[in-house]
N, C-alpha and C positions, 0 to 999 in steps of 0.2 A: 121814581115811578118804575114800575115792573112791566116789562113788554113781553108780551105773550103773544107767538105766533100763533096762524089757527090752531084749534083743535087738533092734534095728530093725532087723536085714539084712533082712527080708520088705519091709518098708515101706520102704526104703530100694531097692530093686532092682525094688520096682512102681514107685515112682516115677522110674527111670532109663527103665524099659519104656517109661511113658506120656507122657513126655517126646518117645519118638521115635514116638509113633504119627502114623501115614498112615493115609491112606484105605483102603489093603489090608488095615491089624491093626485098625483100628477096634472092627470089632466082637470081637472077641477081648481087647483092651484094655481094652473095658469091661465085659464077663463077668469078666476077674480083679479088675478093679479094686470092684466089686461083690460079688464071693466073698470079698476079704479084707475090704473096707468093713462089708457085711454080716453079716460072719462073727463075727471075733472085733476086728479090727481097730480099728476106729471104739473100741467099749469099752473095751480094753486104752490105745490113746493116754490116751482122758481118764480112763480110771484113774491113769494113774500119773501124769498131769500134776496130776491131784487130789489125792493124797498128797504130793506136791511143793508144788504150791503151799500147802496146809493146812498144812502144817510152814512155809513160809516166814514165813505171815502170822503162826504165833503168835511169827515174831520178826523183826519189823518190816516184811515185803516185803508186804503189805495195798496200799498205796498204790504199789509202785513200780510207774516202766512198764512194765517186761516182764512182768511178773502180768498189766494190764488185755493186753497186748499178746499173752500166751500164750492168754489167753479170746478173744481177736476172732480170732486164727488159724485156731483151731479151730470158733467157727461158719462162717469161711468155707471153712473146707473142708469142713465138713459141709455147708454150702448148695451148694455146686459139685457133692458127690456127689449129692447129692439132686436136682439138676440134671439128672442124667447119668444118674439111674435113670428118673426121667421120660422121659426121651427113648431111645429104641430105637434110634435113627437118630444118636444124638449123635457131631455133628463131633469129626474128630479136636484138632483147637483146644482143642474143650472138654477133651479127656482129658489134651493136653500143660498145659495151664493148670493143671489137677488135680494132676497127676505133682509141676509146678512148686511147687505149693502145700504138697502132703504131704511134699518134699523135705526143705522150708525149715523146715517144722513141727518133723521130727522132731529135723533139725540143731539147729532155736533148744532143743527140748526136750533133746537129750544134751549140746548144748555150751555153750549160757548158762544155762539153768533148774537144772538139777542144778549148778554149779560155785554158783551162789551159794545156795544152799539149804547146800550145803557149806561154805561160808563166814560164815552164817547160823545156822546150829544148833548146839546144844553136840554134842561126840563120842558122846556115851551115848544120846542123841537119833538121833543120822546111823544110828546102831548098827540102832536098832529099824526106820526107814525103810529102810534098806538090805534088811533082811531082809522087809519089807510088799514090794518089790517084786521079790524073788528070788520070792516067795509068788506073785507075781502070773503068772508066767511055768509057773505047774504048773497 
C-alpha cells in the first residue's frame, strides 16, 4: 500500500511563489504566505506529519534521524513564519528562505517520511493511517 499525505500542491506552489519573491511581490508574498500558514496550513502539515511519525514509532522509527529531523524542520519553519508575521516590512530574503524551507519540508514529508512508515507498518496498520489522512483533507 502507498500512503499519500494530503495534497501538498498548495504548499508546494507557495513555496515556488516565495522562492521568487522581490522587492515588488513582497508584500503580497507575505499576505499569502500568512493566509495559508495561518489558515489551515501550518495545522494540516504537523497533523499528518503526526500521524506519520506516531505509527512509525510504535515500530521502531522513535529514535531514527529523520523522526528527530522531521520535528527540527518543522520548528524552523514555524519560527521563520513567525518571523515574517512579526515583521510588516519582511525582506524578501526572508520570504525566499521561507518558500526554501516549506519546499524541502513537504518533499522530506511525501518522499522519505511516508515511504518508511510504509515500510515500517504492517498492511492492516497502513490501511487505517491511510484513511486518518484521506480524513484529514475533508
Amino acid at each position: 500500500m502507498r500512503l499519500q499525505a494530503n495534497d501538498h500542491a498548495e504548499a508546494l506552489a507557495l513555496g515556488r511563489r516565495l522562492r521568487c519573491s522581490d522587492a515588488g511581490t513582497a508584500a503580497d508574498d507575505r499576505r499569502a504566505l500568512l493566509l495559508f500558514w495561518y489558515g489551515s496550513g501550518a495545522s494540516r502539515l504537523k497533523t499528518e506529519e503526526e500521524v506519520l511519525l506516531a505509527a512509525w514509532r510504535r515500530h521502531g522509527g522513535a529514535d531514527h534521524p529523520l523522526s528527530a529531523a522531521m520535528r527540527a524542520e518543522q520548528g524552523r519553519l514555524a519560527d521563520e513564519i513567525a518571523a515574517i508575521a512579526a515583521d510588516s516590512r519582511a525582506p524578501a530574503a526572508h520570504l525566499r528562505h521561507a518558500g526554501e524551507l516549506l519546499g524541502a519540508h513537504v518533499f522530506r514529508q511525501d518522499r522519505e517520511l511516508c515511504r518508511v512508515v510504509e515500510r515500517a507498518v504492517p498492511a492492516e496498520e497502513l490501511a487505517g493511517i491511510a484513511e486518518s489522512l484521506r480524513n484529514l483533507r475533508h
